[in-house]
N, C-alpha and C positions, 0 to 999 in steps of 0.2 A: 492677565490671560496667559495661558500654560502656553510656551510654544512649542509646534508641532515638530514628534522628533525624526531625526533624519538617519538613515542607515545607508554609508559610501559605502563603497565595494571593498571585497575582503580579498583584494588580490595581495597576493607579497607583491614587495617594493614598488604596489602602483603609488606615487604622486599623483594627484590629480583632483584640481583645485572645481573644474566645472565638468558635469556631465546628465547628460539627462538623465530625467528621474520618473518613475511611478508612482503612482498616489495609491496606497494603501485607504482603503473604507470600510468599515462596516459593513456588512451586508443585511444587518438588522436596522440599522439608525441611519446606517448611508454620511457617517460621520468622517471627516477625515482624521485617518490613525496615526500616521505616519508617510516619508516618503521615503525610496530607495533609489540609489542612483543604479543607471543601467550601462553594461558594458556594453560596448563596441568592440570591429572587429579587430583593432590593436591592442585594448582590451585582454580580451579574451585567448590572442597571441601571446602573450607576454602570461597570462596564466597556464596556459600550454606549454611555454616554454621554461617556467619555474618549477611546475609539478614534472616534467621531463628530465630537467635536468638535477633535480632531487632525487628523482630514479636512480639514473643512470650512475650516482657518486653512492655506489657502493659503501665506502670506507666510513660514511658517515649516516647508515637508516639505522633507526630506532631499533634499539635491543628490546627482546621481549620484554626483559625486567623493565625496561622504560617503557613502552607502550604498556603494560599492565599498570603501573604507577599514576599513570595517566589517567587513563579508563576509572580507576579507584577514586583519586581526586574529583574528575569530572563527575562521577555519581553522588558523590559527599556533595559537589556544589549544585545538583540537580534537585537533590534530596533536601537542603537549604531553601532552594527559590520553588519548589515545587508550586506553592500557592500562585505563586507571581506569573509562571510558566503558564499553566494550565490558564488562567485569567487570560493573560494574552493571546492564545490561540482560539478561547471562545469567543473571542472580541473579533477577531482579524478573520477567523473561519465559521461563525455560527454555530459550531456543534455547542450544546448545551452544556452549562459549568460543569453538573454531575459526572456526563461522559467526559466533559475534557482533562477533570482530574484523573478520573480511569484512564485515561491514554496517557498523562503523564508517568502513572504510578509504570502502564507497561514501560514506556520510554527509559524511563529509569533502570525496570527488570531489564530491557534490552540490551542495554548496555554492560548489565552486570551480565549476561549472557555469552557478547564476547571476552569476556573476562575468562570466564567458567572456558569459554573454547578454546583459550589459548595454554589455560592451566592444566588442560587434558588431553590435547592436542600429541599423540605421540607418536611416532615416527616407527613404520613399521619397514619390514623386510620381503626380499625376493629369492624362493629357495634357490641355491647353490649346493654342489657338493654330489648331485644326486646321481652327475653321469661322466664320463671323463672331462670333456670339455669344462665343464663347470665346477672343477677340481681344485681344492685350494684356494677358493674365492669366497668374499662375505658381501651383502650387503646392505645398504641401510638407503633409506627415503626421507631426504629433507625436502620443506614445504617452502620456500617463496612468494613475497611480493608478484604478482603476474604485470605488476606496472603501473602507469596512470589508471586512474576512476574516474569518469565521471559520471554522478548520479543528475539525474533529472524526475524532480518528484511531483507530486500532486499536492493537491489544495486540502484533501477530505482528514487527512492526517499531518497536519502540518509538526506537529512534534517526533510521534513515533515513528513515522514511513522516514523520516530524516535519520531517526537509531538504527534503522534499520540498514539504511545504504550507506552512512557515513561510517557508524558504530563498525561494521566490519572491514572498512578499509580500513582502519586507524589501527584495529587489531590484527589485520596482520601486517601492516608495515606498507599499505600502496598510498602514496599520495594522491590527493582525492579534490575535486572538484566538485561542487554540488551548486545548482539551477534549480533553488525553490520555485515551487507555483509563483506566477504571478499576484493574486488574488491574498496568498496567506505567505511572504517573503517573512515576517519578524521572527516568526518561531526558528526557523532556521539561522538566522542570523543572531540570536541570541545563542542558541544553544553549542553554534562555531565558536562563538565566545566562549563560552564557559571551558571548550577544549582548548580555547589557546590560554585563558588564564590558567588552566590542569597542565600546562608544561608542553603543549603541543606546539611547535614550530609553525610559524604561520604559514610555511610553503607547504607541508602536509597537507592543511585542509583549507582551502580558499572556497569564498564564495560569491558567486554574484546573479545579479540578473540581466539579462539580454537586452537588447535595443530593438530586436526584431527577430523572426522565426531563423532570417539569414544565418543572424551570425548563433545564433541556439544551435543551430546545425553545422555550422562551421566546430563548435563546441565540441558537439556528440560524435564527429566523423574525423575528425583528424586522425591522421595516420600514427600520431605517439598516444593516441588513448588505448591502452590496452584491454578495459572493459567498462560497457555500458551498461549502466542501470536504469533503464528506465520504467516510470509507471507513471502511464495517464491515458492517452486515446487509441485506442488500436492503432486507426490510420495515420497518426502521428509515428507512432511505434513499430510499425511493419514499413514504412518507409524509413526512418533511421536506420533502421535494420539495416536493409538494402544498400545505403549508403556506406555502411562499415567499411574500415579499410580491413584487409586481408590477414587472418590472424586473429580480430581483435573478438573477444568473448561477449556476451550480449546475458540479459534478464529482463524481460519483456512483463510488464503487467498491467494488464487491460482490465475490462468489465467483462460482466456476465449477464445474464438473464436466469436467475436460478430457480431452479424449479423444486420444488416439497413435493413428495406426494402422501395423503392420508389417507390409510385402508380403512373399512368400516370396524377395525377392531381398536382403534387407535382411540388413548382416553381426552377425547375434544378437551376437557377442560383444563386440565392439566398440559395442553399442548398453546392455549390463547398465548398465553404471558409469551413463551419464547415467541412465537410468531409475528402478534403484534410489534416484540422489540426487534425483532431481526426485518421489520418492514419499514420500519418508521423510526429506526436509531440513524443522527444525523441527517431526519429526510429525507432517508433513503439514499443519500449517496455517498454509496458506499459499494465495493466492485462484487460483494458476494450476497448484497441484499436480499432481501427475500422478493420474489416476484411473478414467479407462476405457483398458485398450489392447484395439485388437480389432489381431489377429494372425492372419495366414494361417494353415488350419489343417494346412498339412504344415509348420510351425514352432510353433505355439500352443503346443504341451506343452513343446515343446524349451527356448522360451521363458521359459515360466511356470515351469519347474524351475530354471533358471539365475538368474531373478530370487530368487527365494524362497531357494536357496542364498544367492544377493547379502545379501540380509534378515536371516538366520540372523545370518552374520558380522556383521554392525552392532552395535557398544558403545552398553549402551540404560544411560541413568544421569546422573550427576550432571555439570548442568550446566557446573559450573566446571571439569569436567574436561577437560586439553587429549586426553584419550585419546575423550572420547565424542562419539559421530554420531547420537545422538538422546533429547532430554533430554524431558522431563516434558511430561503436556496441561495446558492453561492451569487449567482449573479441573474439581474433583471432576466435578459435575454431568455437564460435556463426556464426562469419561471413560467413563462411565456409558453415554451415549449413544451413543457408539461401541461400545463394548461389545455394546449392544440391538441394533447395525443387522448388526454380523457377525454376531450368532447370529441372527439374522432369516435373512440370507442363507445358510446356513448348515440353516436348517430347511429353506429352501425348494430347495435343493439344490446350492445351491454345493457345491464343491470348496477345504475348507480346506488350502492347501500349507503355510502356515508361519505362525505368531502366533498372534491370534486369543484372546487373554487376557490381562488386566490384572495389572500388575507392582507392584515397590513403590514409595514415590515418585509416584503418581497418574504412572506411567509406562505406556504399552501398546506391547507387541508388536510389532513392523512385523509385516505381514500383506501372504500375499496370497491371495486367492480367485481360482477356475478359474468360470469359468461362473456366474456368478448369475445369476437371470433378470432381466429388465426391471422386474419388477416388485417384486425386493429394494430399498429405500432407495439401497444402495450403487450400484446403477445409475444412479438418477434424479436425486436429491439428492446436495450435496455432505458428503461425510464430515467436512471437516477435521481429519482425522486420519492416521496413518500407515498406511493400507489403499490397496491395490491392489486393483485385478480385471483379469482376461484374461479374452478373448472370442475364440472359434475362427472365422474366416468362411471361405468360398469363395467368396463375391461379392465385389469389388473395392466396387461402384455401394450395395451392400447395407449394407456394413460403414458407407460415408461418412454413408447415411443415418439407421442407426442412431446415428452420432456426431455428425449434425445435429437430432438429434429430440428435444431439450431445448428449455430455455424460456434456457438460460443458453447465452452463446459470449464467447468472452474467448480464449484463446490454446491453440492447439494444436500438433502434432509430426505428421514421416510417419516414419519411417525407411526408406530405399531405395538401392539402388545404381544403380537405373533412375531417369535425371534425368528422361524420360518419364513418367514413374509418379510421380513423387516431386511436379512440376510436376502432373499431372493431378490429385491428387488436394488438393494447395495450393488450384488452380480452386476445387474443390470442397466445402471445410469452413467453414461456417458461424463464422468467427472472425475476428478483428482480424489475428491474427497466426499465419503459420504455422511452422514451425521445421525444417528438413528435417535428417534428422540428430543433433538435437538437441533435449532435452525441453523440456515445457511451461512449464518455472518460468524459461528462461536471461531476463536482464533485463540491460539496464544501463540507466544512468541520464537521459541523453540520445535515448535511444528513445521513438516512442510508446508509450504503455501504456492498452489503451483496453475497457473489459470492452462488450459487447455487449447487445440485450434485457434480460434480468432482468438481467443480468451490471454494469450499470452505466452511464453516460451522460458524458459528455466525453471528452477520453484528458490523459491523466496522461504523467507525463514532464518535467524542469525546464524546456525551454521551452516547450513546450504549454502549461504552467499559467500561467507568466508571461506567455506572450499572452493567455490567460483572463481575467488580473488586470488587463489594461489596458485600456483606451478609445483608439479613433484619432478624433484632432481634425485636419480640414483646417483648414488658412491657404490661404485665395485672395488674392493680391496681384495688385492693380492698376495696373498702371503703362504711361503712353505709351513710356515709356519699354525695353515689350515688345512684340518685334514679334509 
């Protein structure tokens, strides 16, 4: 019998022979995967105090040339385990093999992304010269480490959302702390590996997992963390907020509630395929999922039976299967919960077309509902889950307000054949990002990514965060010798 493997804490120089641990499962088989030990608040002190005093010793942070040499290695040995990688995180997180290999291939791009940002990365200037005072002077703008990181991620992307907060501290030189999910720790902790076997110092990038919310927030708020990454609950994340110590920089990314809207010029059929995948890719959870579409209503029905046929056909099942498009919800409880909000909507007078009940495997349904009211859950709140709703409008001006009338805005869709329309109603949605043609969830990695209101605070994306993680320091040079 195989024994189950164990993953200690990736602090530098912790010793430490016993510490409690969490049981990694499946959330398809409910198998046990693995265990990881969890820090404590001495712990978590002592990694504080290594990634700090890494800072702070100037005379010895990573040269670019060495941080790029790094980054290049570690993609060569991602690009090697790719298989293995992407297997492990379908196992430990449920997203389906297919996507999880797509999220390794981004993970990979990611990485090669702060490569690309450090390669181009140039130092620009502040006019001088132009009036007396500023006579005989030059200047130039170099970029800095802003200090400790620590990243706190989620479950939904256990590989890539890791490239994404780790990947840019590494490239620009801030040592970095990272607090996988609970639910999916392996991905992260392999792929810390992979940068300490790439040449990276192990006090760079430490990892571990908490004992308790306590000391997670003793983590996030100390007064030497110079910025936080986090991505997971609002009210988890608007309260760290609040706790920052004074100074420290923040990237906040929550969920949404996103809303499509489809005009009656919009070609339906041509529009299924993204919709269904932007509803029911990983389950639905995911923070830009697809989840309110309001639909003209000389199409809504037309609509809303094409998707839900879409739905029907979707292989609902085990993750490691190359044949499945939508694996398991993260945890019992979740399932539960979704569960409660379609039969909520559901009393209240939705229109169930397709799902709408729990499977085996803590798997659910894709679903779509016709008409809930505003005042079902599934309207107002995010599901993260694999539920849809359709909305019938006649108002153009009506439908946009309805889909600006949350407290959340992060990224939306129009679908149109009228560039007119399509454009006018872009104008008009309360969001970061609009998508014409195309659903809520498309991404790549080099984009901004920037949740709104409740939805979130800074934007995300590999260079956005790497300028996040830096400080500009002017040089003024004085010289007669400038005219």
């Amino acid at each position: 019998m195989n024994a189950i493997p164990h993953f200690p804490l990736m602090i530098a120089g912790l010793n430490k022979n016993q510490a409690n641990h969490a049981e990694v499962y499946s959330p398809y088989s409910d198998k046990l995967i693995a265990t990881v030990d969890k820090a404590n608040g001495d712990d978590v002190e002592l990694a504080l105090a290594t990634a700090h005093a890494t800072y702070r010793d100037r005379k010895n942070w990573l040269s670019v040339v060495e941080r790029i040499t790094i980054l290049e290695k570690a993609v060569a040995m991602m690009t090697e385990q790719a298989d293995e990688l992407a297997a492990g995180a379908a196992e430990e997180g449920g997203k389906p093999l297919p996507d999880s290999n797509v999220e390794m291939v981004r993970c990979i791009d990611s990485i090669r992304a702060c490569i690309d940002g450090l390669r181009n990365d140039a130092p620009h200037t502040i006019p001088m010269g132009i009036n007396p005072a500023s006579q005989h002077r030059l200047t130039t703008i170099r970029k800095e480490p802003i200090g400790v990181v620590v990243a706190i991620s989620a479950f939904n992307h256990p590989l890539n959302l890791i490239a994404h907060q780790v990947g840019p501290a590494i490239a620009t030189g801030c040592p970095v702390i990272v607090k996988p999910a609970e639910n999916t720790p392996l991905s992260c902790f392999r792929l810390v590996e992979i940068f300490h076997k790439a040449g990276l110092p192990a006090e760079w990038c430490q990892a571990l997992l908490t004992e308790d919310h306590q000391v997670a927030e003793q983590l996030a708020t100390d007064s030497r963390v110079a910025f936080l990454s986090f991505i997971g609950s609002a009210k988890v994340g608007w309260y760290l907020h609040s706790k920052l110590a004074p100074g420290a920089r923040c990237a906040l990314e929550h969920g949404g509630v996103a809303p499509v809207i489809v005009t009656e010029e919009a070609d339906i059929d041509a529009a299924i395929p993204g919709l269904a995948k932007g509803s029911f890719y990983h389950a639905g959870q995911v923070c830009v999922s697809v989840q309110r579409i309001y639909a003209h209503s000389s199409i809504a029905r037309e609509l809303a039976d094409k998707l839900a046929a879409a739905a029907q056909t979707m292989v609902v099942g085990d993750p490691l299967s190359a044949q499945t498009e939508v694996g398991p919800i993260i945890r019992k409880g979740e399932l539960t919960r979704i569960a409660s909000w379609v039969q909520e909507a559901v009393d209240l007078g939705a229109e169930l077309l397709c799902g709408g009940q729990e499977m085996a495997h803590n798997c659910y349904a894709p679903t779509v509902l016709f008409n809930p009211p505003t005042k079902a859950r599934v309207s107002h709140a995010e599901v993260f889950g694999p539920v849809v709703c359709i909305y019938p409008f006649d108002d153009l001006d009506a439908a946009i307000e309805q889909a600006n009338s949350l407290e959340f805005a992060f990224q939306s869709s129009v679908y149109s054949k009228n560039i007119d329309t399509a454009l006018y109603v872009s104008d008009k949605l309360d969001a970061s990002a609009v998508m014409i043609n195309e659903h809520t969830a498309f991404r790549v990695d080099w984009m901004p990514f920037a949740g709104l209101k409740h939805s979130g605070l800074g934007t995300g994306g590999i260079p956005y965060t790497m300028e996040d993680m830096q400080v500009e320091k002017m040089i003024v040079i004085t010289s007669k010798g400038i005219s």
